[in-house]
mmCIF file as gemmi writes it, N, C-alpha and C atoms, coordinates in Angstrom:
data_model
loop_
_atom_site.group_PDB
_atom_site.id
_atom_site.type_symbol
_atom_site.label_atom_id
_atom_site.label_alt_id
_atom_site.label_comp_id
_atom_site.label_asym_id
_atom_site.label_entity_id
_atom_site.label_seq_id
_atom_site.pdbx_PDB_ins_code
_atom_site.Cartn_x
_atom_site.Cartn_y
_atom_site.Cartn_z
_atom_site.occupancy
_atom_site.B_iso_or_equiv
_atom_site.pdbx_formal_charge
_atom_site.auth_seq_id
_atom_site.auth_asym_id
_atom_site.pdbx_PDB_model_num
ATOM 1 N N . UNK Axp A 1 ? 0.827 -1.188 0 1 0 ? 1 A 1
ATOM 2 C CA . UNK Axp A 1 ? 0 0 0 1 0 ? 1 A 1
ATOM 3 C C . UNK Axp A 1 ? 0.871 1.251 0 1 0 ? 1 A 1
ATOM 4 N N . UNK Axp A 2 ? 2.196 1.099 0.796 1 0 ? 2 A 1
ATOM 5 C CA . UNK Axp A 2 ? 2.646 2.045 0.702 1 0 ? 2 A 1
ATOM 6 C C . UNK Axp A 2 ? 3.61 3.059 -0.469 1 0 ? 2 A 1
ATOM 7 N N . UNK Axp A 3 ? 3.854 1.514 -1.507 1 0 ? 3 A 1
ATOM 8 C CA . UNK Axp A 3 ? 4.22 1.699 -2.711 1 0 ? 3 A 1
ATOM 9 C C . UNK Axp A 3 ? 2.816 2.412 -3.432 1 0 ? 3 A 1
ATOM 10 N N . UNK Axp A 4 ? 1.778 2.023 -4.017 1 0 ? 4 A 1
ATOM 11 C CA . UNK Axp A 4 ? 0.691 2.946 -4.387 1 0 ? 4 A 1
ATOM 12 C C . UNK Axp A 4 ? 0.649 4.466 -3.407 1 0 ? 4 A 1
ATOM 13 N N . UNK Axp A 5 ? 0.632 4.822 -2.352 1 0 ? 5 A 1
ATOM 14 C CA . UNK Axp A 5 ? 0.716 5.833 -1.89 1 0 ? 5 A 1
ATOM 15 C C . UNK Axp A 5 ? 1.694 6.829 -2.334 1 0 ? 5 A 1
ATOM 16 N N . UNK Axp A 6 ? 3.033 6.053 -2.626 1 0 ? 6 A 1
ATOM 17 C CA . UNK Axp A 6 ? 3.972 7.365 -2.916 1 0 ? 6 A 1
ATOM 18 C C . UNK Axp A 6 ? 3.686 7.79 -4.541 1 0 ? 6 A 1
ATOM 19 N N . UNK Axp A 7 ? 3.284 6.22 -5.175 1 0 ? 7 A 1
ATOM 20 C CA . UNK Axp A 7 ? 3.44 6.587 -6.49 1 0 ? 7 A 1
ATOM 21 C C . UNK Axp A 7 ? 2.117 7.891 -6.889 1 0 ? 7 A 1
ATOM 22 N N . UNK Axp A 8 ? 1.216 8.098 -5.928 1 0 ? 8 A 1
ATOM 23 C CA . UNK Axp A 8 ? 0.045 8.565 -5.884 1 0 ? 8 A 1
ATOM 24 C C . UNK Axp A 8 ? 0.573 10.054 -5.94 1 0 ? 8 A 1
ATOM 25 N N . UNK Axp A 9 ? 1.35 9.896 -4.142 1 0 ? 9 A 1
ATOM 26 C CA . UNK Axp A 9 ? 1.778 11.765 -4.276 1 0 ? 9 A 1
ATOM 27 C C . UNK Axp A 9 ? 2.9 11.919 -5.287 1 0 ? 9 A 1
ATOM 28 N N . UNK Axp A 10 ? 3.445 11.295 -6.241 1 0 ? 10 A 1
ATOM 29 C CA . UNK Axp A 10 ? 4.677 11.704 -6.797 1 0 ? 10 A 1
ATOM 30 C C . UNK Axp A 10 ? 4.238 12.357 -8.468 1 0 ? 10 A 1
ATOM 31 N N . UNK Axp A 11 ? 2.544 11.884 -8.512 1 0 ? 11 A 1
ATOM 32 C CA . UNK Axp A 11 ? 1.943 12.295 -9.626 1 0 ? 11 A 1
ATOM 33 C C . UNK Axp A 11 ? 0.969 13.311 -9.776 1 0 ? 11 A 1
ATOM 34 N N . UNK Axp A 12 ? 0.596 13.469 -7.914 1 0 ? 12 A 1
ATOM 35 C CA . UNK Axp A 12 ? -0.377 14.38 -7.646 1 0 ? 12 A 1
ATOM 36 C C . UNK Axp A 12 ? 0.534 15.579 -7.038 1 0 ? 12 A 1
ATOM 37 N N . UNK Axp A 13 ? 1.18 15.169 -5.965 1 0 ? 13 A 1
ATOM 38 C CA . UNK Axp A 13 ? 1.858 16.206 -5.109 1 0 ? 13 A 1
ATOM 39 C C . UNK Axp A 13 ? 1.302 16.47 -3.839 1 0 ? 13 A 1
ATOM 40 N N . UNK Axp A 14 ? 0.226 15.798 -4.137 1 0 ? 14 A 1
ATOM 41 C CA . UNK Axp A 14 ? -0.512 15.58 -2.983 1 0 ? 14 A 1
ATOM 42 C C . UNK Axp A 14 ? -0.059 14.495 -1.537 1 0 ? 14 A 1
ATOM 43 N N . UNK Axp A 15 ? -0.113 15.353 -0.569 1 0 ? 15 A 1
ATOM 44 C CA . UNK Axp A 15 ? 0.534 13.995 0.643 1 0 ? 15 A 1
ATOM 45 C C . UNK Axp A 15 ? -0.604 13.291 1.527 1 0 ? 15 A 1
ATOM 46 N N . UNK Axp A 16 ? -0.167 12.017 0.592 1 0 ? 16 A 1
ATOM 47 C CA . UNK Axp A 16 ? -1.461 11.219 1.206 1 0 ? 16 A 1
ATOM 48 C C . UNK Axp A 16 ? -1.765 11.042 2.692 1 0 ? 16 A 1
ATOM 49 N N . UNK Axp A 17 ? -0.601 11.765 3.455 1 0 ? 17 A 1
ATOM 50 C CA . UNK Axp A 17 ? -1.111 11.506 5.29 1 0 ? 17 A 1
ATOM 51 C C . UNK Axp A 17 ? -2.152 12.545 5.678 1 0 ? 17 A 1
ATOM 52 N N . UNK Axp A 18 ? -1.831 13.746 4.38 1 0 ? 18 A 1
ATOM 53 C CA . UNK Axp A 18 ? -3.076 14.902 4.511 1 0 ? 18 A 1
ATOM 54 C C . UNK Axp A 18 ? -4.531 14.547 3.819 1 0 ? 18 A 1
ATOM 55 N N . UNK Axp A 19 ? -4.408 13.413 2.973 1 0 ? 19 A 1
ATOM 56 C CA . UNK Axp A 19 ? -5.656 13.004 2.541 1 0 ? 19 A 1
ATOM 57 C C . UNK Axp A 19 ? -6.286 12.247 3.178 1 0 ? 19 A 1
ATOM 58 N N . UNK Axp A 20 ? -5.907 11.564 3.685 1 0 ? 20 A 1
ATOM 59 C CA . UNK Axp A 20 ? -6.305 10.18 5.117 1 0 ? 20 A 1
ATOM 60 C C . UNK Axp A 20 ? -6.612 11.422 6.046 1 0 ? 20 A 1
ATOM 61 N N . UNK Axp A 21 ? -5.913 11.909 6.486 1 0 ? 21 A 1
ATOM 62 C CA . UNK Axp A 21 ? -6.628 13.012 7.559 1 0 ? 21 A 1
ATOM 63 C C . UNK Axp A 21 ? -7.738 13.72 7.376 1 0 ? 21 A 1
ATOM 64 N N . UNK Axp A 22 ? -7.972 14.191 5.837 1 0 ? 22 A 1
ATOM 65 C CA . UNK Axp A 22 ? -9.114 14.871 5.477 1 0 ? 22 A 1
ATOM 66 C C . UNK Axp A 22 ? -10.216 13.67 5.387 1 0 ? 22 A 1
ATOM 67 N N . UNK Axp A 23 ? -9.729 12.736 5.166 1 0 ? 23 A 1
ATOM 68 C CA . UNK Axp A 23 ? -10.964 11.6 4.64 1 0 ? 23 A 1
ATOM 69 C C . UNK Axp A 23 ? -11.54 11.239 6.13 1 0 ? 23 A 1
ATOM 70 N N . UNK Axp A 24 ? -10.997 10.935 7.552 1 0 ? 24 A 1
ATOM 71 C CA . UNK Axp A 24 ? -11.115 10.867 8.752 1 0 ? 24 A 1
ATOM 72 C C . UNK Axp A 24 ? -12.044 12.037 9.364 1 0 ? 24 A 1
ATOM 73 N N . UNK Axp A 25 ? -11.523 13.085 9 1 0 ? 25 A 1
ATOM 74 C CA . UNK Axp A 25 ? -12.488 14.794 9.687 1 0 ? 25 A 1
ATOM 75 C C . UNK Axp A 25 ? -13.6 14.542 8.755 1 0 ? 25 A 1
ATOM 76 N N . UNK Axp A 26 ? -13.891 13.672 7.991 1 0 ? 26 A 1
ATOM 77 C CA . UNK Axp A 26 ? -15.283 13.647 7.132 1 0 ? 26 A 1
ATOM 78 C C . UNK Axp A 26 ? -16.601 12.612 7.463 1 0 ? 26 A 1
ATOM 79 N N . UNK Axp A 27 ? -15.311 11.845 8.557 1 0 ? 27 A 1
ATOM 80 C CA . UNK Axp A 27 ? -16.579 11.002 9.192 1 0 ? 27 A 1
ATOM 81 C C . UNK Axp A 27 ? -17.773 11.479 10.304 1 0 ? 27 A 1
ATOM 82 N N . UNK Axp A 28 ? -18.995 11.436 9.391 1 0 ? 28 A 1
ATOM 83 C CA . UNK Axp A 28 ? -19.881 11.954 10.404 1 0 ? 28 A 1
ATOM 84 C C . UNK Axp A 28 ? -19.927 13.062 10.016 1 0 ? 28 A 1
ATOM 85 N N . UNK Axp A 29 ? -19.566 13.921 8.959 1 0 ? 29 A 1
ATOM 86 C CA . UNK Axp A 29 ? -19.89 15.177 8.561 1 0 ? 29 A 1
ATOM 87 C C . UNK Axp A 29 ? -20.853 15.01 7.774 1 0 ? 29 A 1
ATOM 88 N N . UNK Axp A 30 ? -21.899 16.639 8.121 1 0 ? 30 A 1
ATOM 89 C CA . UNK Axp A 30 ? -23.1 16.53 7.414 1 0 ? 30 A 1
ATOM 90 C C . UNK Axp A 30 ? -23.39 16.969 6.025 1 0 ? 30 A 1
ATOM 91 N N . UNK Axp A 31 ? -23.081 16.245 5.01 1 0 ? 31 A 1
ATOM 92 C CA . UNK Axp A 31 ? -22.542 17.092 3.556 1 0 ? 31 A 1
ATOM 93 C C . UNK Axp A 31 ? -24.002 17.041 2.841 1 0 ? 31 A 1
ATOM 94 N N . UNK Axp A 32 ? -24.796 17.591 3.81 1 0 ? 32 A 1
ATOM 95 C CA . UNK Axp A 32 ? -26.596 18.269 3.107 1 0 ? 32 A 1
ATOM 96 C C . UNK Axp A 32 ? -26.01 19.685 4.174 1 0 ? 32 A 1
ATOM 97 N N . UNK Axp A 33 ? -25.531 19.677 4.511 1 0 ? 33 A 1
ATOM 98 C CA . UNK Axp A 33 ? -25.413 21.393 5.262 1 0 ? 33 A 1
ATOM 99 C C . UNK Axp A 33 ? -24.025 22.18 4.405 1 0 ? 33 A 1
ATOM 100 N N . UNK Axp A 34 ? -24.546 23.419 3.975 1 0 ? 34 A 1
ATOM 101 C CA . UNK Axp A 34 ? -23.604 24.213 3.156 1 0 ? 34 A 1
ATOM 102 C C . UNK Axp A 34 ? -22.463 24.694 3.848 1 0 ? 34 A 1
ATOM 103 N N . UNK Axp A 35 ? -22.305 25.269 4.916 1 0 ? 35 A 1
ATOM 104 C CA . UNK Axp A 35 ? -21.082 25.544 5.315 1 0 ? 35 A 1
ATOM 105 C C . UNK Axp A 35 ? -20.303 24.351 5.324 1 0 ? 35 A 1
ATOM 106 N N . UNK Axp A 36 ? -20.589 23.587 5.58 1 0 ? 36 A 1
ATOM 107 C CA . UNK Axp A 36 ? -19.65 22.273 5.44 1 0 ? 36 A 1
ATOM 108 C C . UNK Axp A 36 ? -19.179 21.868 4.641 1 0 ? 36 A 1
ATOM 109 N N . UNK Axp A 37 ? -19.95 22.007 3.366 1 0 ? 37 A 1
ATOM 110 C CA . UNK Axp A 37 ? -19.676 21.587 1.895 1 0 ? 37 A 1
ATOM 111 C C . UNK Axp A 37 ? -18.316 22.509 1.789 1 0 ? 37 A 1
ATOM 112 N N . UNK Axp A 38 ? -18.756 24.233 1.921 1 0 ? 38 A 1
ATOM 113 C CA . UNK Axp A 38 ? -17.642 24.911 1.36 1 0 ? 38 A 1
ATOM 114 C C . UNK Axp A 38 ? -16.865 25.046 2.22 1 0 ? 38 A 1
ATOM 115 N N . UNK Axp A 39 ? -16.701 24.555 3.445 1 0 ? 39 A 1
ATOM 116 C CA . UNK Axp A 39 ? -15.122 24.269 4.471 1 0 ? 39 A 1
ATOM 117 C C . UNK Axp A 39 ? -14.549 23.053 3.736 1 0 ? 39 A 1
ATOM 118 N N . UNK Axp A 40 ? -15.67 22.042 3.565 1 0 ? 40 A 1
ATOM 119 C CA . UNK Axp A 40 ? -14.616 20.686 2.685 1 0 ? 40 A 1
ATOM 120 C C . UNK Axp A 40 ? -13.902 21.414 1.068 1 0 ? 40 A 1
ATOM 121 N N . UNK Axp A 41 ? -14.812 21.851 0.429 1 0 ? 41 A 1
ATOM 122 C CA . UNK Axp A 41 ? -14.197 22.68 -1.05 1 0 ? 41 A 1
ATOM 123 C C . UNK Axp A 41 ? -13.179 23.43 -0.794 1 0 ? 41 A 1
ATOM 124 N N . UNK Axp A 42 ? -12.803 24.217 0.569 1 0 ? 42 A 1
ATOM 125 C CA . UNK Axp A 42 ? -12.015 24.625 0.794 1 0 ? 42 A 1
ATOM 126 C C . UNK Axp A 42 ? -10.816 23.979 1.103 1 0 ? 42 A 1
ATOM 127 N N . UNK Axp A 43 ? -11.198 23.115 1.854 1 0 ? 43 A 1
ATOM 128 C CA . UNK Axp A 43 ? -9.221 22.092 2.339 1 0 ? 43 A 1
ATOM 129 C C . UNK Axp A 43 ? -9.287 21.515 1.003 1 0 ? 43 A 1
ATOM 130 N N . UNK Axp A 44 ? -10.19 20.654 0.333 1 0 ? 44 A 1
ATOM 131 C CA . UNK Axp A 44 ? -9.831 20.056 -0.688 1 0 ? 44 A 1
ATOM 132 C C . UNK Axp A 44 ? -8.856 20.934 -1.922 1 0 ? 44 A 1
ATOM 133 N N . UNK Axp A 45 ? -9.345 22.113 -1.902 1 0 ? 45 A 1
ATOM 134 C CA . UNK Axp A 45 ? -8.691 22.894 -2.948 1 0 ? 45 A 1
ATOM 135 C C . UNK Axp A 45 ? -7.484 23.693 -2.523 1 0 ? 45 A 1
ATOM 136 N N . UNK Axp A 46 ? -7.061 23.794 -0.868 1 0 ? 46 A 1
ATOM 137 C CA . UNK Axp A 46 ? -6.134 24.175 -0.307 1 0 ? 46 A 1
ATOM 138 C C . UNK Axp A 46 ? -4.679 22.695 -0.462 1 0 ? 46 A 1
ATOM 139 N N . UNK Axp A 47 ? -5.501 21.676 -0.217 1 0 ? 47 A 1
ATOM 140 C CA . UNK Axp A 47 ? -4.894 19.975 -0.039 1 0 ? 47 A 1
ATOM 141 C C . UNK Axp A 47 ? -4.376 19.99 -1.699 1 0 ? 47 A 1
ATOM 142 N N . UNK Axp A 48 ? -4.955 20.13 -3.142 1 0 ? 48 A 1
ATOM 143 C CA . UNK Axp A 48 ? -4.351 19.625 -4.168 1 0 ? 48 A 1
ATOM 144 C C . UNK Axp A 48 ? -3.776 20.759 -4.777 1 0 ? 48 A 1
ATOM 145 N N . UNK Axp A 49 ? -3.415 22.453 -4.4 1 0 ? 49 A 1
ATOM 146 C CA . UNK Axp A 49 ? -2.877 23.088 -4.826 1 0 ? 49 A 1
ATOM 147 C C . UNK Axp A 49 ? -3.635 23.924 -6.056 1 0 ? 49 A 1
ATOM 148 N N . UNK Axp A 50 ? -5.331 23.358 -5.952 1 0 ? 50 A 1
ATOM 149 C CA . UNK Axp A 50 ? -6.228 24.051 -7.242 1 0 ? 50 A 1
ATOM 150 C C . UNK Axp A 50 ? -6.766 25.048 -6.285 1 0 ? 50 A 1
ATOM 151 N N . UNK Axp A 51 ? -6.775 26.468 -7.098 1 0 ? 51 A 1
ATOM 152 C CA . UNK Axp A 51 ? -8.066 27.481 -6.902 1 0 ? 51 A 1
ATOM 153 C C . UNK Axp A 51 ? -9.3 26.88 -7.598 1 0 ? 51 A 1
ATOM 154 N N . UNK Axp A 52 ? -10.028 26.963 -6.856 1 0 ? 52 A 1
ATOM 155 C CA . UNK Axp A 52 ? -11.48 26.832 -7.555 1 0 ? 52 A 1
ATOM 156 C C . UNK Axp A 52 ? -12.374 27.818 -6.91 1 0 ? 52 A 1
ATOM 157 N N . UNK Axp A 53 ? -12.915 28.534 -7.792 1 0 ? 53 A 1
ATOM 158 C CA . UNK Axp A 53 ? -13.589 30.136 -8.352 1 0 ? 53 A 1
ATOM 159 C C . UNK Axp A 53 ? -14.824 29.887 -7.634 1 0 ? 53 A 1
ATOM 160 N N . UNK Axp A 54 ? -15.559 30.733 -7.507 1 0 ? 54 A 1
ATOM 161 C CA . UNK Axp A 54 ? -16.572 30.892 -6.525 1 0 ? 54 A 1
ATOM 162 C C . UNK Axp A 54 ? -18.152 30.297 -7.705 1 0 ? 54 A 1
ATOM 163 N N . UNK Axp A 55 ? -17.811 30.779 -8.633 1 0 ? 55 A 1
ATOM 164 C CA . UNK Axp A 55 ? -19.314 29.589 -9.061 1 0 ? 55 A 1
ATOM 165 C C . UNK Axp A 55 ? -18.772 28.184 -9.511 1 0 ? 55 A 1
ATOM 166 N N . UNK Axp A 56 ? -17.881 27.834 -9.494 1 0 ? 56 A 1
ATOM 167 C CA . UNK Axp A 56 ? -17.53 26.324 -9.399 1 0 ? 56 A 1
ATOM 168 C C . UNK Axp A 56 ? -18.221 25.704 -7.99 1 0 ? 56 A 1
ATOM 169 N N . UNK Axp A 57 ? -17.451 26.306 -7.158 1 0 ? 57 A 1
ATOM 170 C CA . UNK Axp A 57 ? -17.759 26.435 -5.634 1 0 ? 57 A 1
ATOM 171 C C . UNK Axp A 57 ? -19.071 26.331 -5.235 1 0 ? 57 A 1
ATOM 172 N N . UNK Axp A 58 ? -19.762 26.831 -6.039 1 0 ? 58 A 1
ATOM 173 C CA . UNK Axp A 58 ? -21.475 26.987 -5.663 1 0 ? 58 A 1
ATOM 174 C C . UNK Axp A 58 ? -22.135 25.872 -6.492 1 0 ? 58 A 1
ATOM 175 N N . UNK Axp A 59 ? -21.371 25.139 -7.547 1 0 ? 59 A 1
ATOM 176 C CA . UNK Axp A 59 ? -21.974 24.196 -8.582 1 0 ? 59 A 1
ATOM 177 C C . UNK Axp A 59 ? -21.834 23.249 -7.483 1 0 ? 59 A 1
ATOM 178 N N . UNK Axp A 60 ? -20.813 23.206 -6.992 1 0 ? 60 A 1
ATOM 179 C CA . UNK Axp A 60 ? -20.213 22.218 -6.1 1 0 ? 60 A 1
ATOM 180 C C . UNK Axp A 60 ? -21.613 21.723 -4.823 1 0 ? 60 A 1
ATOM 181 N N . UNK Axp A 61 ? -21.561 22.665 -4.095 1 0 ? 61 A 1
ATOM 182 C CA . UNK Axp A 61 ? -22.222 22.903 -2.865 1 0 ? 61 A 1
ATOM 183 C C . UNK Axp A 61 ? -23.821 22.242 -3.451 1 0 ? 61 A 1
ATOM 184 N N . UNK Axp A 62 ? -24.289 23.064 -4.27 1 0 ? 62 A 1
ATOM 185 C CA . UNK Axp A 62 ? -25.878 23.039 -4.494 1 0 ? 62 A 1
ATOM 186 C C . UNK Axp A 62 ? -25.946 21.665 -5.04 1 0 ? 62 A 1
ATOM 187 N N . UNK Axp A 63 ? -24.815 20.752 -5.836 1 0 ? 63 A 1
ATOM 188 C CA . UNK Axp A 63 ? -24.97 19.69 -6.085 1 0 ? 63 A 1
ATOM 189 C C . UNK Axp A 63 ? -24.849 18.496 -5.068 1 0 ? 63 A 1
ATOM 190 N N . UNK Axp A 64 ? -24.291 18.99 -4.266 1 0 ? 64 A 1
ATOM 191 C CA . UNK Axp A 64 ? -23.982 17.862 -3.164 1 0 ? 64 A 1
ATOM 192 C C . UNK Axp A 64 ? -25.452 18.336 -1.558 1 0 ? 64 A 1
ATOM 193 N N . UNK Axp A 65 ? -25.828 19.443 -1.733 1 0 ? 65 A 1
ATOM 194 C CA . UNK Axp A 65 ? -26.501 20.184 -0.686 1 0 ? 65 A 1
ATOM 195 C C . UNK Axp A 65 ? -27.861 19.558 -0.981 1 0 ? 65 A 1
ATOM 196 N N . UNK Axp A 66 ? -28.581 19.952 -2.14 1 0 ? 66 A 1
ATOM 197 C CA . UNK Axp A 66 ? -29.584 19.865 -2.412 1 0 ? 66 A 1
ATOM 198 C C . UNK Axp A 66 ? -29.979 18.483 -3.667 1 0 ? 66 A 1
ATOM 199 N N . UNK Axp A 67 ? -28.924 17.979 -3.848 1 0 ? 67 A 1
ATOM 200 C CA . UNK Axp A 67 ? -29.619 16.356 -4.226 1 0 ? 67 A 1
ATOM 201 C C . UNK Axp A 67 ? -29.189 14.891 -3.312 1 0 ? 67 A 1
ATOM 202 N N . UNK Axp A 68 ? -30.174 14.093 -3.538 1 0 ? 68 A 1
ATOM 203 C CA . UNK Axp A 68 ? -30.826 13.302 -2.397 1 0 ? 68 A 1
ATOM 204 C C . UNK Axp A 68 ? -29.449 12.29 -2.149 1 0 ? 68 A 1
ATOM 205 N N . UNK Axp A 69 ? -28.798 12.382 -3.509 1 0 ? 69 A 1
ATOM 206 C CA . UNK Axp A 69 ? -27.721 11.385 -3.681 1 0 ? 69 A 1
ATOM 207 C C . UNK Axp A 69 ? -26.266 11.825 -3.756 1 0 ? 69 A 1
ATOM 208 N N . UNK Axp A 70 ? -25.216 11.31 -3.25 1 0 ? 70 A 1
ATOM 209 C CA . UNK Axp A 70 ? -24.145 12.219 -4.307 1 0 ? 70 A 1
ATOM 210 C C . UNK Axp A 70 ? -24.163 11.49 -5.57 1 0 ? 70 A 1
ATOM 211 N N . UNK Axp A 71 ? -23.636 12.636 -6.205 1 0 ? 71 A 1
ATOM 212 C CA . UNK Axp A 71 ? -22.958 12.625 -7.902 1 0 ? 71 A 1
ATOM 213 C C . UNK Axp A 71 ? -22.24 11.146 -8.265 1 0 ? 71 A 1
ATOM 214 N N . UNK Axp A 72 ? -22.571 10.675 -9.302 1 0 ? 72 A 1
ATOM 215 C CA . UNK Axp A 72 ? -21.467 9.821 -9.784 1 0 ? 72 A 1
ATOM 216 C C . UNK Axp A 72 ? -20.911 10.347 -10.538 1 0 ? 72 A 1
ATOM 217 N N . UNK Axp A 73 ? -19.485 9.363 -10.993 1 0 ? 73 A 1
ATOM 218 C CA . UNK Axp A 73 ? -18.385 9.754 -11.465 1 0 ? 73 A 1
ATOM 219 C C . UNK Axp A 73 ? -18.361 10.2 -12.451 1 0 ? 73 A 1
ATOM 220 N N . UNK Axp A 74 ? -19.582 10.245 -13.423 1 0 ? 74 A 1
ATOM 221 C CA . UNK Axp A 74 ? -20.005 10.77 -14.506 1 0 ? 74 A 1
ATOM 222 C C . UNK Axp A 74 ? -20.497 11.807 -14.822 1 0 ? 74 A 1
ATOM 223 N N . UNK Axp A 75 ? -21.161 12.107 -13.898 1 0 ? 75 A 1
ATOM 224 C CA . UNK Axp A 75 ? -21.946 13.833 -13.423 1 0 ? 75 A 1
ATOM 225 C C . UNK Axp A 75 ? -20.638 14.477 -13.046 1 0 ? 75 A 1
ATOM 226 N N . UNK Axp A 76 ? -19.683 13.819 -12.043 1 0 ? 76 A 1
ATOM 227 C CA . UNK Axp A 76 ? -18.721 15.223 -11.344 1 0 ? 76 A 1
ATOM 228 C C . UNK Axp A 76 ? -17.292 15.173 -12.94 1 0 ? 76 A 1
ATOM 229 N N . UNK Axp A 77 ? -17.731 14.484 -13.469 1 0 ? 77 A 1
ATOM 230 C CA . UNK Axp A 77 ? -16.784 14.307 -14.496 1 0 ? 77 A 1
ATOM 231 C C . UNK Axp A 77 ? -17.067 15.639 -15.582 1 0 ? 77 A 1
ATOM 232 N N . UNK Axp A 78 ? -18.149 15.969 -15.904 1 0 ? 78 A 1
ATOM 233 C CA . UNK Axp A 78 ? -18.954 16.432 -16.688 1 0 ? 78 A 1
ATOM 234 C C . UNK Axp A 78 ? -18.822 17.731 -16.034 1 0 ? 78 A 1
ATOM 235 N N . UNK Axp A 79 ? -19.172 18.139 -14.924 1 0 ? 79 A 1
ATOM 236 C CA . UNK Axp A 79 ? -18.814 19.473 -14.154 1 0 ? 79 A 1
ATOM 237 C C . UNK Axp A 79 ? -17.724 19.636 -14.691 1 0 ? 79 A 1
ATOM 238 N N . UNK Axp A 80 ? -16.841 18.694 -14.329 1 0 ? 80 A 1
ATOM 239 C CA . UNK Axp A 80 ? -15.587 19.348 -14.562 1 0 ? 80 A 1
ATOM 240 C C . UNK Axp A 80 ? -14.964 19.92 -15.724 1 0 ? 80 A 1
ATOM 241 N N . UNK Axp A 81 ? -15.008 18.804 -17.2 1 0 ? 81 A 1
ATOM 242 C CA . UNK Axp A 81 ? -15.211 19.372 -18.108 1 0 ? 81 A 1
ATOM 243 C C . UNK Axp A 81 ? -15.829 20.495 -18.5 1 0 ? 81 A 1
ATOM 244 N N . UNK Axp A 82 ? -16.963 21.009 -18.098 1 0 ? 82 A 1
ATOM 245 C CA . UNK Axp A 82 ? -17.541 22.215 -18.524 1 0 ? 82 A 1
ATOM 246 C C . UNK Axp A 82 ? -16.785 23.78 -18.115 1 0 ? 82 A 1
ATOM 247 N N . UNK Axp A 83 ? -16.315 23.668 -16.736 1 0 ? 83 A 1
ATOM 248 C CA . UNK Axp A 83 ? -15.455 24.417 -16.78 1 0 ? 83 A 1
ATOM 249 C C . UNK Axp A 83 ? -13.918 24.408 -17.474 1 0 ? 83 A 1
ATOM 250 N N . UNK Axp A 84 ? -13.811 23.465 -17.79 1 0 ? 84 A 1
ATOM 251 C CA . UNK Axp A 84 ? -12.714 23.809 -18.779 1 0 ? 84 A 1
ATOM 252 C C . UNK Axp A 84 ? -12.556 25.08 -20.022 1 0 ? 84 A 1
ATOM 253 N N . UNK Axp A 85 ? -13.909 24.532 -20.342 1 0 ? 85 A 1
ATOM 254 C CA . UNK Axp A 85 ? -14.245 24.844 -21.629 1 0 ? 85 A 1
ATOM 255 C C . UNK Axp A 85 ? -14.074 26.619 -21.203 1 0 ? 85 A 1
């Protein structure tokens, strides 16, 4: 595991003892309540070194806030793409 871990941060830059930590402060968090959403959007985007803009931020929130389910990998895929564009 610990071989996948480095090869992980050596492509992301990301340090996986800060992602395990973020994934831990998420247990039991209420991700239908908005401040929470945008404190998590916040470490997450502080944790991989991305700005992400304030209506990303709000695509983010209202999608995870106000539907019954989260997103699959296909929907948050598709967000993402669109801001590319």
């Amino acid at each position: 595991m610990d071989d996948l871990f480095k090869k992980i941060e050596q492509r992301t830059g990301v340090n996986m003892n800060d992602v395990i930590r973020l994934a831990n402060s998420l247990e039991g968090a209420d991700l239908q309540d908005e401040r929470t959403v945008r404190k998590l959007v916040k470490q997450v985007s502080r944790l991989a070194g991305k700005r992400v803009n304030k209506q990303t931020e709000d695509m983010i929130v209202d999608t995870l806030v106000n539907k019954k389910q989260m997103p699959d990998m296909s929907t948050i895929s598709k967000m993402v793409d669109k801001k590319r564009r």
